[in-house]
ZAMIKE-727323 format. One line per 10 residues: number of its first residue (from 1); their letters; for each residue y, z, x of N, C-alpha, C, CB. Coordinates in steps of 0.02 Angstrom, whole numbers, plus 32768, in hexadecimal, padded with zeros to 4 digits. Each point is the difference from the previous one (the first is absolute). Glycine has a CB too. Layout:
N
NUM) a) Y:Z:X:Y:Z:X:Y:Z:X:Y:Z:X ~ ...
END
This chain:
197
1) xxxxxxxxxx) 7FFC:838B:7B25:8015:7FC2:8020:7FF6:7FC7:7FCE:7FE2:802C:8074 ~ 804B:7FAD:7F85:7FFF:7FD8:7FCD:7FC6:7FB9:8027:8095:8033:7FC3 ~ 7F7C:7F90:801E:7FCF:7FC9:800B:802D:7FC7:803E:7FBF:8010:7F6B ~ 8093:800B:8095:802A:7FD6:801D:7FEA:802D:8052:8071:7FD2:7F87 ~ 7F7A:8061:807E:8010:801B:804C:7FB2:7FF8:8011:8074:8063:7FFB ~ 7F72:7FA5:8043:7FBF:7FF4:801F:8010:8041:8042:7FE2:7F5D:7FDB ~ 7FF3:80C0:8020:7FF2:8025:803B:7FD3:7FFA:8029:8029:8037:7FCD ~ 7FFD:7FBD:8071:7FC0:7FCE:803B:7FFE:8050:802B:802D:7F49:801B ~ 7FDF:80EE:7FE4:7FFE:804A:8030:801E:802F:7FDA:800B:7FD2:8071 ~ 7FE5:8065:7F9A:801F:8042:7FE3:805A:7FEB:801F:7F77:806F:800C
11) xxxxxxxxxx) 808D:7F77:802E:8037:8002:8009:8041:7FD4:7FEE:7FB7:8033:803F ~ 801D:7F87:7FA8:8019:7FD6:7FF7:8007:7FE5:7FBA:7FE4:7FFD:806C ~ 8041:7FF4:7F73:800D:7FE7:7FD0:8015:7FB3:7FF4:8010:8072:7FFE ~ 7FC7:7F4E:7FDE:802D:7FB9:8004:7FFA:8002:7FBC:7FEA:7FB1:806E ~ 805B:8021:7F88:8014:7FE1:7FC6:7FCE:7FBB:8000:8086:8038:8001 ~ 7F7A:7FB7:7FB1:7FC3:7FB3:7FEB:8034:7FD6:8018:7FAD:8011:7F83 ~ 8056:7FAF:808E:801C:7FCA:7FF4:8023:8009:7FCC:7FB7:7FC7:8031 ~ 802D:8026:7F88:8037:8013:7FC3:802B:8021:8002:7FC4:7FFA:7FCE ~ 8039:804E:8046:8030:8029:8020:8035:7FF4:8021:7FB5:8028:8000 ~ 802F:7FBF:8042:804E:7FF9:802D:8019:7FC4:7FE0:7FE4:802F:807E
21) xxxxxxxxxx) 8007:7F9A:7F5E:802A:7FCA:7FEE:8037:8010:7FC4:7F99:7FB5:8028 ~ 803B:8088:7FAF:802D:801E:7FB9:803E:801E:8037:7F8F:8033:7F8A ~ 805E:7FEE:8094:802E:8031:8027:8036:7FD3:8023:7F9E:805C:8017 ~ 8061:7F71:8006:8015:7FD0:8024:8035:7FD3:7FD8:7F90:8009:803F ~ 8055:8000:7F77:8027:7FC8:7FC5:8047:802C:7FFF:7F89:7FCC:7F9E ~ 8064:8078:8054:801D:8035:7FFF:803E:7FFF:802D:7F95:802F:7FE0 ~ 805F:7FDF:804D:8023:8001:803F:8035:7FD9:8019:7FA6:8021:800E ~ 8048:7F96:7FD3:801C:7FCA:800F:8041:8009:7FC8:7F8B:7FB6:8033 ~ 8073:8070:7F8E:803E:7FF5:7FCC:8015:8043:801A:7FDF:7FB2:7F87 ~ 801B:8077:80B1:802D:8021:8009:8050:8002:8035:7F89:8023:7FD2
31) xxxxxxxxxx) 80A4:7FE9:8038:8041:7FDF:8008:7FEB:800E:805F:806B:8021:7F6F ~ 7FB0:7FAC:80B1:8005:801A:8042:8007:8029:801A:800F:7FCC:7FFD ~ 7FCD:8070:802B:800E:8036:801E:802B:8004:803D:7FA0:8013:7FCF ~ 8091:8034:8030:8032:7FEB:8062:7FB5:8001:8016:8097:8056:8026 ~ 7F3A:7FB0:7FDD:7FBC:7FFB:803D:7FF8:7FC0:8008:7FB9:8061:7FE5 ~ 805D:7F7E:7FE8:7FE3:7F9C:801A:7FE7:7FCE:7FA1:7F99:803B:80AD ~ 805F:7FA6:7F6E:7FFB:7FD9:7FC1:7FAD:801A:7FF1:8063:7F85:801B ~ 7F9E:8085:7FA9:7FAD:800C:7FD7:7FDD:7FB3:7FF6:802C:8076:7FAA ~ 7FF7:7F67:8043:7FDA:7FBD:7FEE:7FEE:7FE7:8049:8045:7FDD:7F89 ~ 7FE0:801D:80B6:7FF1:7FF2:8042:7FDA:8021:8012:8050:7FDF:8016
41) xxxxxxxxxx) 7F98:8063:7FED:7FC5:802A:8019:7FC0:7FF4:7FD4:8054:805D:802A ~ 7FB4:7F91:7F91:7FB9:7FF5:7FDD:7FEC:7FAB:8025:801C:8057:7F70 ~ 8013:7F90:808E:8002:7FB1:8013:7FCE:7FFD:8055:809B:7FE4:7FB7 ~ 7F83:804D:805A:7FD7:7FF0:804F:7FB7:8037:7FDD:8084:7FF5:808A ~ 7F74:8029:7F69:7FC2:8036:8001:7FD6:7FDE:7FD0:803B:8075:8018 ~ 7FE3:7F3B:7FC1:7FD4:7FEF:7FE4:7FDE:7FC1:8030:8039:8034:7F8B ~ 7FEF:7FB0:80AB:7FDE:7FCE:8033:7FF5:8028:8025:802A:7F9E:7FF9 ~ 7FCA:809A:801F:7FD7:802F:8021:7FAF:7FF2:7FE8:806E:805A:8005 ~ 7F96:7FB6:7FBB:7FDE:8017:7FD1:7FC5:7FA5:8018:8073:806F:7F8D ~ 7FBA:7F5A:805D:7FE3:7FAF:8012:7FE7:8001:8050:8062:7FBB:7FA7
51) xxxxxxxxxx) 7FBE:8058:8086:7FEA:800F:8031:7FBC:8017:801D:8065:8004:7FEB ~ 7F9B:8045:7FF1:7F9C:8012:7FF6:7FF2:7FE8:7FED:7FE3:8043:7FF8 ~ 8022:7F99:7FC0:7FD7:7FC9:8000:7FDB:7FC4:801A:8031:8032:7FD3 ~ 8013:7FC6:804A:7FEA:7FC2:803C:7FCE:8003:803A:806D:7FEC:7FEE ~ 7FB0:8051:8026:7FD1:802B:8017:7FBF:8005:8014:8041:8018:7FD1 ~ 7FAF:8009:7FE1:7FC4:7FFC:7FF1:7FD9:7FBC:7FED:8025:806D:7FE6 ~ 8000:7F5B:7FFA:7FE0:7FAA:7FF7:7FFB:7FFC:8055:804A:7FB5:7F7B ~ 7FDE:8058:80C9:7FEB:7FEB:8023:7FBC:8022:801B:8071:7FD7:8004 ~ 7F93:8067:8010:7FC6:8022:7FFE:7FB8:7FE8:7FE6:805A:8048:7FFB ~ 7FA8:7FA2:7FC2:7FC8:7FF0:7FD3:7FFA:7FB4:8033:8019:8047:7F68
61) xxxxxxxxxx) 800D:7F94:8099:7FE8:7FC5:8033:7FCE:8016:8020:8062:7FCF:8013 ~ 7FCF:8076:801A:7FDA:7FE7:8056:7FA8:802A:7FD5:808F:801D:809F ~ 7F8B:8000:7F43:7F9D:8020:7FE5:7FD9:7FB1:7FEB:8024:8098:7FA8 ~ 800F:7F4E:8042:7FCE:7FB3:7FEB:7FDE:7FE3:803C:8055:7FD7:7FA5 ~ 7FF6:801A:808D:7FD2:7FD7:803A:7FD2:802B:8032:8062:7FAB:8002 ~ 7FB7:8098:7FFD:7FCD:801F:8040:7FBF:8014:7FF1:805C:802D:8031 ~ 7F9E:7FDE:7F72:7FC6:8010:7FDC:800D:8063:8017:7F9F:7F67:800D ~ 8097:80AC:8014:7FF8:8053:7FF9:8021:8016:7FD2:7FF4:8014:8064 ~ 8005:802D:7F87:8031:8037:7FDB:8043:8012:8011:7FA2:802C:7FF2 ~ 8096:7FF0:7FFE:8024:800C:801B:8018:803E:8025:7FFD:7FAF:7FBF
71) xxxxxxxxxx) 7FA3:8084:802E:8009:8034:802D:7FEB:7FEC:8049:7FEF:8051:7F9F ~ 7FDA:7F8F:8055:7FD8:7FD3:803E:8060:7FE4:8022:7F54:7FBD:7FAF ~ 80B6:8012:8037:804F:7FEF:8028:802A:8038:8015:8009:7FA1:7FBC ~ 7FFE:8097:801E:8033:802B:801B:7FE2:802C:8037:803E:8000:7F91 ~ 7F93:7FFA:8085:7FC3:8028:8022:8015:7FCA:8040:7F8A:8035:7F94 ~ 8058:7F8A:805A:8019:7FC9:804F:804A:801C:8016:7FC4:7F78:7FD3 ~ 8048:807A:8009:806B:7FFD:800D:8003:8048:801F:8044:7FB5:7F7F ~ 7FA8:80A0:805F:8003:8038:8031:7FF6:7FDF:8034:7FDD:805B:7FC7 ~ 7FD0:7F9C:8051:7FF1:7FFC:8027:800D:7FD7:803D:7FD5:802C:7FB0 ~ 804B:7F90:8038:8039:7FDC:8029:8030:8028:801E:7FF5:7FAA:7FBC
81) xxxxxxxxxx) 8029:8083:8018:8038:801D:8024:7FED:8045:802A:804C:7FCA:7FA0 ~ 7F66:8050:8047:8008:8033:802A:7FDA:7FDF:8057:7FFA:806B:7F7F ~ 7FF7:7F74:8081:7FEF:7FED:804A:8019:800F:8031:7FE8:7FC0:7FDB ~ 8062:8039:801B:801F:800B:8038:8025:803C:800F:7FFE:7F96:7FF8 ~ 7FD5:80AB:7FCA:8018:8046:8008:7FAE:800E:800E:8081:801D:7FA8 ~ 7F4D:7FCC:8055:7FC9:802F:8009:800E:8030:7FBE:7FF3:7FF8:8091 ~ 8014:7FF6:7F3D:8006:8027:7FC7:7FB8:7FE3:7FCF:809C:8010:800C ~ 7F23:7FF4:800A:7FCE:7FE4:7FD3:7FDA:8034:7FE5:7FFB:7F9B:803A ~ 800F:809F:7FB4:7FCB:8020:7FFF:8009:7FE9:7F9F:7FF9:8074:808A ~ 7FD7:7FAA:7F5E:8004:7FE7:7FBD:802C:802D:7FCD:7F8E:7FCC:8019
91) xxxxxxxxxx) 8073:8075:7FF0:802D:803C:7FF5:8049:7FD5:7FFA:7FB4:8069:804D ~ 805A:7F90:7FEA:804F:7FD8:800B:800F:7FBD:7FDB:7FFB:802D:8076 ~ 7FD4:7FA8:7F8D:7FFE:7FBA:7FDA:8008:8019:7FCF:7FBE:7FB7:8031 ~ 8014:8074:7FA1:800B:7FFF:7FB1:804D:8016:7FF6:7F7B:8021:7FDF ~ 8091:801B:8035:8054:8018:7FF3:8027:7FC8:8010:7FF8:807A:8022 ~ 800C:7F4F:8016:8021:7FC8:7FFA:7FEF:7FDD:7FBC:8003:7FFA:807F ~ 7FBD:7FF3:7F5C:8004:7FC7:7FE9:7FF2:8032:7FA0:7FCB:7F8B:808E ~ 804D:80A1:7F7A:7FED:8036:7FCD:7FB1:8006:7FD6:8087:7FF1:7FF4 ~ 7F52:8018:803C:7FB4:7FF8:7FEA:7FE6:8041:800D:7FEE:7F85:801C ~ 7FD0:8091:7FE2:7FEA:802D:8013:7FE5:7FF2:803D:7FFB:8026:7F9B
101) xxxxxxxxxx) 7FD2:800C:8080:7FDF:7FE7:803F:7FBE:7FED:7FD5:8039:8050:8073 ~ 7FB1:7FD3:7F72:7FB8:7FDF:7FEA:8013:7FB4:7FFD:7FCC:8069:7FB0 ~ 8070:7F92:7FFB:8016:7FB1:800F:800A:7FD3:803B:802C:8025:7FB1 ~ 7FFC:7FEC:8083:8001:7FF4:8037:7FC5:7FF1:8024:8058:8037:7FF0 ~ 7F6B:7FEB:8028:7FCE:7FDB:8011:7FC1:7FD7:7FCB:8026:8057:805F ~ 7FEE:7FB0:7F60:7FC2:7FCC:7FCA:8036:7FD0:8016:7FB5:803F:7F7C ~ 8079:7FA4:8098:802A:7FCD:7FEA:800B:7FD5:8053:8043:8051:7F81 ~ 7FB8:7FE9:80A9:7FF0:7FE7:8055:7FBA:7FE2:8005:8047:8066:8038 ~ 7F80:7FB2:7F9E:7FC3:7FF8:800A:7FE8:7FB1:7FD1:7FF6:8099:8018 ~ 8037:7F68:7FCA:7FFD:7FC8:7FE0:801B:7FBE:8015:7FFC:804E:7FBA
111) xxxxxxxxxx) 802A:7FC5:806D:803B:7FCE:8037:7FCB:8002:8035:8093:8026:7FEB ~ 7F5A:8013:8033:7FD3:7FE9:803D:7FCD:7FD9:7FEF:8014:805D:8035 ~ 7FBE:7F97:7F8E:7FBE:7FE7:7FF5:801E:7FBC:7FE5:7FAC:8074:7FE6 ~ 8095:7F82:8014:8007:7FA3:8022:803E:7FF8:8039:7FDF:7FC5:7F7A ~ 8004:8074:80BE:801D:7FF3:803C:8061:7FEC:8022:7F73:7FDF:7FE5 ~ 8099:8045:7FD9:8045:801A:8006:802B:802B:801D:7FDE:7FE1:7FC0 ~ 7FFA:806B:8051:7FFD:8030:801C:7FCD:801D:801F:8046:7FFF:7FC5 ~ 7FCF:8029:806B:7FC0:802A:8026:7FFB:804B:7FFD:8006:7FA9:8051 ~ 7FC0:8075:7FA4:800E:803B:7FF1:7FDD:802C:803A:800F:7FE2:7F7F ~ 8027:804B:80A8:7FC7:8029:8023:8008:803C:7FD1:8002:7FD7:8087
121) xxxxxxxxxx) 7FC7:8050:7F94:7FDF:802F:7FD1:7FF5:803A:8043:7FBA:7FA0:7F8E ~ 8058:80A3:804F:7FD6:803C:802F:7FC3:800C:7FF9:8051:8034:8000 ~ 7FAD:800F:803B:7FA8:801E:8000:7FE3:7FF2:7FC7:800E:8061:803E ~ 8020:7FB4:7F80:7FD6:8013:7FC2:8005:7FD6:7FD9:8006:8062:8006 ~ 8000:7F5C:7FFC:8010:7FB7:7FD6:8033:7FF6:7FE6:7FA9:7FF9:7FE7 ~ 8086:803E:8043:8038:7FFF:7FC0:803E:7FC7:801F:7FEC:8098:7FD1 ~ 8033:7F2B:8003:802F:7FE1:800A:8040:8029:802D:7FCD:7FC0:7F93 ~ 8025:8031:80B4:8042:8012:8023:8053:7FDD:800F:7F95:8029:8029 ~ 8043:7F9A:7FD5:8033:7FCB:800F:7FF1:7FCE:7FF1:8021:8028:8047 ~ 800E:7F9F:7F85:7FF3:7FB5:7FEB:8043:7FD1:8026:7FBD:8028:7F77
131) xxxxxxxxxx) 802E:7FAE:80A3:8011:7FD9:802C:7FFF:7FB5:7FDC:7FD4:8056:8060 ~ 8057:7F80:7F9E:8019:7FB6:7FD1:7FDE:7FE1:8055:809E:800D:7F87 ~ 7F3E:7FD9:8056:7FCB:7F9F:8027:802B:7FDB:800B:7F9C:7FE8:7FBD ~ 805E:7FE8:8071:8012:7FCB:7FE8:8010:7FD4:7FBF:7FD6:801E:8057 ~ 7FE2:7FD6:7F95:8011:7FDD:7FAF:801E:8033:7FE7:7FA1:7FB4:7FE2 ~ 806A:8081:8019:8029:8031:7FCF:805C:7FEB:801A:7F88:807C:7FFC ~ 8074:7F7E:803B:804F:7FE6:8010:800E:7FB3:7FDF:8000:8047:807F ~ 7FC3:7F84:7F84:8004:7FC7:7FEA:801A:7FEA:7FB0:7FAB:8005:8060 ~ 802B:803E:7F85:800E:800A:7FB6:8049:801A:7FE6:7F84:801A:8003 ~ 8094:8017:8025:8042:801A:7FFD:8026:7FBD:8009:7FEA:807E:8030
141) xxxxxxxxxx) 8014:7F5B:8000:800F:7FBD:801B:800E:7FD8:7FC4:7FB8:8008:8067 ~ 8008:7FEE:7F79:800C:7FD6:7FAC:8016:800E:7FCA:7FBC:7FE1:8017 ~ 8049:8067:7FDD:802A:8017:7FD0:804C:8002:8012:7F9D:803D:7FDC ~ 8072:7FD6:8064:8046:7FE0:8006:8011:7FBA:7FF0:8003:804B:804F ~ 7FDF:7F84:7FC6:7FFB:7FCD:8003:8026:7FEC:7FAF:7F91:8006:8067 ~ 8034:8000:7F6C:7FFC:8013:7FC1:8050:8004:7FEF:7F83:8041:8008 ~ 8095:8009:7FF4:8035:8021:7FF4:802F:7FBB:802C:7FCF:80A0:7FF1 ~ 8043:7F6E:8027:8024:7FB6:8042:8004:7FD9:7FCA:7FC1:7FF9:8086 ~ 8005:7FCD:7F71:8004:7FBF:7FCD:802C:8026:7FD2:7F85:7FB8:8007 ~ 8066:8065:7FC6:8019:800F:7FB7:8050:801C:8000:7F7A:8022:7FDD
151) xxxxxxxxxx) 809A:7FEC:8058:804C:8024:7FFE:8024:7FB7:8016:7FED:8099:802E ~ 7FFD:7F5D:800C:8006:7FB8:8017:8015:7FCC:7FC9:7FA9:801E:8054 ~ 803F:7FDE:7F85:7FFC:7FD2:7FBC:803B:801E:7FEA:7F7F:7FE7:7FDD ~ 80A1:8045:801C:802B:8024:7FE2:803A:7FED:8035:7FAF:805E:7FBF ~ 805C:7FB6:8064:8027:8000:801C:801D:7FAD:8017:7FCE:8080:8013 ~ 8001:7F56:7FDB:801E:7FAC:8016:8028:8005:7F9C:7F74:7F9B:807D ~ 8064:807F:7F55:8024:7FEB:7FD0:8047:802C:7FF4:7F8A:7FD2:7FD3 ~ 8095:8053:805A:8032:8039:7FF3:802E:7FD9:803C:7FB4:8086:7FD1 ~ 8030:7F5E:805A:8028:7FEE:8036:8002:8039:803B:8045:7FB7:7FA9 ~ 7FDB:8030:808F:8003:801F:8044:804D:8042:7FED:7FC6:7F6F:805D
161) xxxxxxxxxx) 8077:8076:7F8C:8037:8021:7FE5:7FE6:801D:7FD2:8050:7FBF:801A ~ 7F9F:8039:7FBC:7FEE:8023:7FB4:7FC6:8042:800E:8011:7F78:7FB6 ~ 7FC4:8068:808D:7FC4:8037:802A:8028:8036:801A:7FAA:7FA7:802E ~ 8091:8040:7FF6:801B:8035:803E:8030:802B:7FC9:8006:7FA8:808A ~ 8018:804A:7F45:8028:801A:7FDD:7FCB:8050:7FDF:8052:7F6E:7FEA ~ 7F84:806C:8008:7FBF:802F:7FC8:7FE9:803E:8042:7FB3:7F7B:7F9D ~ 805A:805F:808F:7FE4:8035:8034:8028:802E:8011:7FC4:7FBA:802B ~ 806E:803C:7FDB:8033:801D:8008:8024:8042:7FD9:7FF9:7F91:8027 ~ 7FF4:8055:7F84:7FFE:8038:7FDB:7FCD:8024:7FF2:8048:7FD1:7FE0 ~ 7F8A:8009:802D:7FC0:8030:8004:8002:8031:803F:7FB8:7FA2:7FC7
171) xxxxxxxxxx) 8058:805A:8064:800D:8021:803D:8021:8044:7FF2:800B:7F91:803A ~ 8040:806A:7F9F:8029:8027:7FE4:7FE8:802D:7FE3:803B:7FBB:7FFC ~ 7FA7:8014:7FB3:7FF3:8036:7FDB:7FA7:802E:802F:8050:7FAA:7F73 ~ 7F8F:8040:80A8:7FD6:804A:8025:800D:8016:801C:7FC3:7FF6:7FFF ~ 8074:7FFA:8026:802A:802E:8034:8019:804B:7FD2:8039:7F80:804D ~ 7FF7:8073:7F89:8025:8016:7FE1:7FBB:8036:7FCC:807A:7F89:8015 ~ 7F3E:8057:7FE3:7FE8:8027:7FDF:7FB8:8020:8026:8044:7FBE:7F9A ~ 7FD4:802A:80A8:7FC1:8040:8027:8019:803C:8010:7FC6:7FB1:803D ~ 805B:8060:7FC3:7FFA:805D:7FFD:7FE6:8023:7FC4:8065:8001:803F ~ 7F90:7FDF:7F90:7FC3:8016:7FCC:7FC1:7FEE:8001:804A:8002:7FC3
181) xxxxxxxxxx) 7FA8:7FE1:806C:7FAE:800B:801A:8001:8010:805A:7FCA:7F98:7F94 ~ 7FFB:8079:806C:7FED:8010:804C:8005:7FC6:8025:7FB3:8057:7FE6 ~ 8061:7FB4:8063:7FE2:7FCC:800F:7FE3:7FC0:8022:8026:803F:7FCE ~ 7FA4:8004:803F:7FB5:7FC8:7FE8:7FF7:7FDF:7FE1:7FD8:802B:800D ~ 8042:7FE6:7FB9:7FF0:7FD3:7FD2:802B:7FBB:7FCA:7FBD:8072:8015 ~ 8068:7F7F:804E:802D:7FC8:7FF3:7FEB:7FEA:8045:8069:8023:7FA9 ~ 7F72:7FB7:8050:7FF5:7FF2:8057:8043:7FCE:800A:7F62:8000:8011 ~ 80A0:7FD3:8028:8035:7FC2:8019:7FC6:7FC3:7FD6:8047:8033:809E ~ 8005:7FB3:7F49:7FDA:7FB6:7FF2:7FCA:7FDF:8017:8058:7FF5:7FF3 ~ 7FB5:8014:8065:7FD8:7FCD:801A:7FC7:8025:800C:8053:7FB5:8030
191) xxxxxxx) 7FA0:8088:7FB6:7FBA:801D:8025:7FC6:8009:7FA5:8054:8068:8096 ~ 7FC8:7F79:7F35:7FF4:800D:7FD5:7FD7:7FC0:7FE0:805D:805A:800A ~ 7F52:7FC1:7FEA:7FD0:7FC2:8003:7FE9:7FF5:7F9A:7FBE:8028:80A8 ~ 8049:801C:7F46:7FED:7FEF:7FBE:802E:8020:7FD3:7F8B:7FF2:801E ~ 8096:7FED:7FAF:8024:8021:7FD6:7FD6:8037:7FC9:804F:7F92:8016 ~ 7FD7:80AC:7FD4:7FFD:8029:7FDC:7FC6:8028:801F:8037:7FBF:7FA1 ~ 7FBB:8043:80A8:7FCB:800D:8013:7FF4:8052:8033:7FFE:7F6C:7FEC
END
């Protein structure tokens, strides 16, 4: 394996940054395909690409103002959504938020001991079920909040037309590209609290 590829699993293989951008330069001097334009598909997969980023700068906010992690956050946010399945056991949370269970309860136990979550526990001490507090909803509350302002800001400088237009193709193009993921793992806009999460 050379120094350009990184192997994050036996199964998985990523290209460096350097990589896909050499590859990408590439791509772009090659002639239009009947499949679609090459320079238009690198063009969007590279504001894809700005997108996680954004992403992630918003993310790093809400860790600024709430003072949590962003496993601690993706742990609230499961747990927001599993409430209203009775889906808390910690087994189930981690496969939602891709953690382990050990992870899953050092990271509940850490949320509970500043009263974020509640943990009942069986006969044998063992974490059965974590349950989001109040202040744990309050906190979810401010990191939206958070996310809200900062897009917000964006969206007065793009305009209301220039917003609905962007939405619109954004709409398209995941339409057009969810049957290559599961999905779960495209929730609806409106049920969707943390990006890349």
């Amino acid at each position: 394996m050379d120094s350009d590829t990184v192997a994050t699993s036996p199964d998985t293989l990523h290209l460096s940054p350097g990589t896909v951008a050499l590859v990408r330069s590439d791509a772009r001097h090659e002639p239009t395909s009947s499949a679609g334009d090459f320079a238009t598909t690198l063009a969007i997969l590279d504001r894809v690409d700005q997108l996680k980023e954004l992403g992630d700068t918003l993310l790093h906010l809400v860790e600024q103002e709430s003072g949590l992690r962003r496993s601690e956050l993706a742990l609230l946010d499961a747990l927001d959504a599993a409430r209203h399945e009775h889906d808390d056991h910690p087994r189930r949370l981690g496969r939602a938020v891709g953690m382990t269970t050990d992870a899953v309860v050092a990271t509940a136990e850490s949320l509970a001991a500043r009263g974020l979550v509640g943990i009942v526990h069986d006969d044998a001490g063992r974490a059965a079920a974590i349950h989001l507090t109040d202040a744990g909803r309050a906190v979810l509350t401010q990191a939206e909040a958070v996310q809200i302002r900062a897009t917000d800001a964006a969206v007065r400088e793009v305009g209301p037309e220039g917003s609905r237009r962007a939405l619109a193709v954004l709409d398209q193009i995941i339409g057009a590209m969810s049957p290559l993921a599961p999905a779960a793992q495209l929730p609806a806009p409106e049920t969707r609290m943390l990006p890349g999460g």
